[in-house]
C-alpha positions, 0 to 999 in steps of 0.5 A, a space after each residue: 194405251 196405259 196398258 201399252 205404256 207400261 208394256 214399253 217401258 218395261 221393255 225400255 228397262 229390260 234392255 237398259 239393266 241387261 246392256 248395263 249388266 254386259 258392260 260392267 260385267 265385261 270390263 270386270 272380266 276383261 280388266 281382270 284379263 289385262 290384270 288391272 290394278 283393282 283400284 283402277 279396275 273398281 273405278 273402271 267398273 264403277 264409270 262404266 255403270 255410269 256411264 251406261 246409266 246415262 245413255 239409259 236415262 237419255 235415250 229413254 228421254 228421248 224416246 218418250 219425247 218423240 225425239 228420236 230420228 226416223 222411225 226410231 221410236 217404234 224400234 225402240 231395241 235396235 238401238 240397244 242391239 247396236 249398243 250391245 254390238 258396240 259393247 263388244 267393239 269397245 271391249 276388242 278395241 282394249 286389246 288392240 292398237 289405238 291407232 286400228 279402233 273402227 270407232 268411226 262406224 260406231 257412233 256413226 251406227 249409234 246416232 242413225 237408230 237414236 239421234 245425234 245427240 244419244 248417238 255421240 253419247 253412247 259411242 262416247 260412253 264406249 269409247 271411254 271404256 275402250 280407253 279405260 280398258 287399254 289404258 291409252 292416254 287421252 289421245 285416243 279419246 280425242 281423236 275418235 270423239 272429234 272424228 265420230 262427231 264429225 261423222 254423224 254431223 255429216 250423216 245427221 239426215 238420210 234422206 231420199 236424194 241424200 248421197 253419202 260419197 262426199 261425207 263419208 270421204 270428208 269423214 276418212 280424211 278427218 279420221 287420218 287427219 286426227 290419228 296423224 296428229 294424235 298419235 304419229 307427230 307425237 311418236 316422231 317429229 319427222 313421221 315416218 311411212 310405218 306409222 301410217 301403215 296401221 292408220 290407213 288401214 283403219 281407214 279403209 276398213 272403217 270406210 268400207 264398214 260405213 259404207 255397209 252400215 249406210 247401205 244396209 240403214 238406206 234399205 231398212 229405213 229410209 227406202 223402206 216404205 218406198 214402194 207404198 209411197 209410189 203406190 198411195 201417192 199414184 193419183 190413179 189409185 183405187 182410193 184417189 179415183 174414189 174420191 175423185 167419183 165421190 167429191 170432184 171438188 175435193 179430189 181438186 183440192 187434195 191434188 192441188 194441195 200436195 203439189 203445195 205440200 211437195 214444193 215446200 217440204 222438198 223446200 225446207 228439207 222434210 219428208 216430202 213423200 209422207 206431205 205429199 200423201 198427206 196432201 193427197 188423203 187429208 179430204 177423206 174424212 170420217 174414213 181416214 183413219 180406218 182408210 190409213 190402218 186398212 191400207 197400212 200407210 207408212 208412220 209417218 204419214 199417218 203421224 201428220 194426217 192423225 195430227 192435221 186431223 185432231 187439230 183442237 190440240 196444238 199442232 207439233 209437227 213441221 210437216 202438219 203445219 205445212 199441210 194445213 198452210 197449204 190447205 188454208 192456200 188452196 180452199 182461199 184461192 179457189 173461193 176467191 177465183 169461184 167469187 170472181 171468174 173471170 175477175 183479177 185476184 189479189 193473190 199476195 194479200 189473201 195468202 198474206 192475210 192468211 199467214 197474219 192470222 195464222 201468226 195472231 192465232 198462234 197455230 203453231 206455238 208448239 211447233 218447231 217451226 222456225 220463224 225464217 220457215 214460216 215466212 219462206 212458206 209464205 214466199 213460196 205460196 206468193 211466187 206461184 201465182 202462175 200455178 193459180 190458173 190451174 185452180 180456176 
């Protein structure tokens, strides 16, 4: 594991020094091409290292943490391979009009292979290279930095069902909304319909650019363990009916778990199709995790499932907890409706003393789990008490 460790941070450094290596030797290159003043070109130079330096030292922060978005962290270079793209975006976009910068797509490209946060810090540290370069005002600044933020808010997740129609418009409309405001009301008091002219194209070309990237990150990323998941999640499946062969009451309580699982994730916006696999394969035991690497079970999945498995440690993952709640739910439900067949069950206060002990136990101190997620988990699992039927 050490071994590994290093492995990766040298490979983290090797992409840091080389990006920042391109970037100032760029714009070195490139402002001796525009014939820089060579005080404004060593300043240039000199923020430009900084600048990269940061996005290093915050991306591999980020990295380490387990923060990254997706599967972001076990594709660590991509990021960097983005940043190179950028790099060269940020050095053409000096020798073009500010009003044609295709920025928009940038720190929308970014944040999807980091997170928001490094994604609007690197495409910042590019954008201001750009405007170091061109030597435009702070006008151009602004106006690509409040509409590259926009976008990447409204991109913040792509999940499964997410449809990109709507936010890509609104991210358009605020990117024409800025450059009018930035760069045509200041060159005439009545615009004209010429200045428009190189705006509208920026939009059209950037939207059909986003619509690329969109596509192209749907297909790599987020569907990209699609069809493992239709496959593993079939309760027909040769790995399910085994379990079903083996230990009938287990096979009970897994599937009925999963539908927990799935109604709360889709619920709190998390991955339902990896809590649902969870849900499915969480009773295998002793055989999960050579099951998992034999089957090759998506990452995250096999995140929640080595977690939920592993449990003398602090649980840290939204998706874990759920699992474990409605786990707990479950197994109490059905225990209570064995000890009384036929007799009326007290639903609510079972699952209520579930959760209270959940909460004096502090299961989930180190989880990001917010307050209003846990009681609405717990209001969850009290309106379906119809379901409970399905148990006896």
């Amino acid at each position: 594991m050490e071994k590994d460790r290093r492995g990766v941070s040298g490979k983290l450094f090797l992409a840091e020094g080389l990006i920042l290596l391109l970037g100032a030797g760029g714009m070195w290159f490139f402002g001796t091409l525009k014939q820089m003043e060579p005080d404004r070109l060593l300043g240039a130079v000199v923020m430009t290292v900084l600048g990269l330096a940061v996005t290093g030292f915050g991306f591999r922060r980020e990295y380490l943490r387990g923060e990254l978005d997706y599967d972001n962290g076990g594709h660590f270079l991509r990021f960097w391979l983005c940043m190179g793209v950028g790099l060269a975006v940020s050095f053409a976009c000096g020798f073009l009009p500010v009003a044609g910068w295709p920025f928009l797509v940038v720190f929308v490209m970014l944040a999807l292979f980091a997170n928001m946060q490094i994604g609007i810090l690197s495409a910042s540290i590019l954008l201001m290279m750009a405007v170091l370069l061109s030597g435009s005002g702070v006008e151009g600044f602004a106006l690509y930095l409040i509409s590259g933020a926009f976008a990447v808010t409204l991109f913040r997740r792509l999940e499964s069902d997410f449809g990109f129609a709507i936010p890509l418009f609104l991210s358009c409309l605020c990117l024409l909304v800025c450059e009018t405001a930035c760069l045509v009301l200041p060159a005439n008091a009545r615009p004209e319909f010429e200045l428009f002219v190189i705006p509208v194209v920026n939009m059209i070309v950037s939207a059909i650019l986003l619509t690329g990237l969109l596509k192209l990150f749907s297909s790599a990323v987020v569907y990209r363990y699609r069809e493992r998941y239709l496959d593993i999640n079939d309760t027909e499946n040769p790995m399910l009916t085994s379990l079903r062969e083996m230990d009938r009451q287990a096979y009970r309580l897994s599937i009925h778990t999963a539908y927990f699982c799935e109604r709360i994730g889709a619920k709190l916006g998390l991955d339902v199709d990896a809590l649902k696999c969870a849900g499915y394969y969480h009773k295998m035991g002793e055989d999960l995790p050579g099951l998992m690497e034999e089957k090759k079970f998506p990452p995250a999945a096999r995140k929640i499932l080595e977690e939920y498995l592993s449990r003398r440690e602090k649980v840290t993952r939204k998706e874990t907890a759920v699992l474990i709640c409605s786990d707990l739910v479950v197994a109490s439900v059905s225990y209570l409706l064995e000890k009384q067949p036929g007799g009326k069950v007290d639903f609510g206060r079972a699952i209520d003393a579930i959760f209270s002990k959940l909460w004096e136990d502090k299961a989930f101190c180190c989880c990001n789990l917010t307050f209003s997620e846990f009681y609405a988990m717990q209001r969850i699992f009290k309106e379906e008490e119809l379901y409970y039927d399905f148990l006896r």
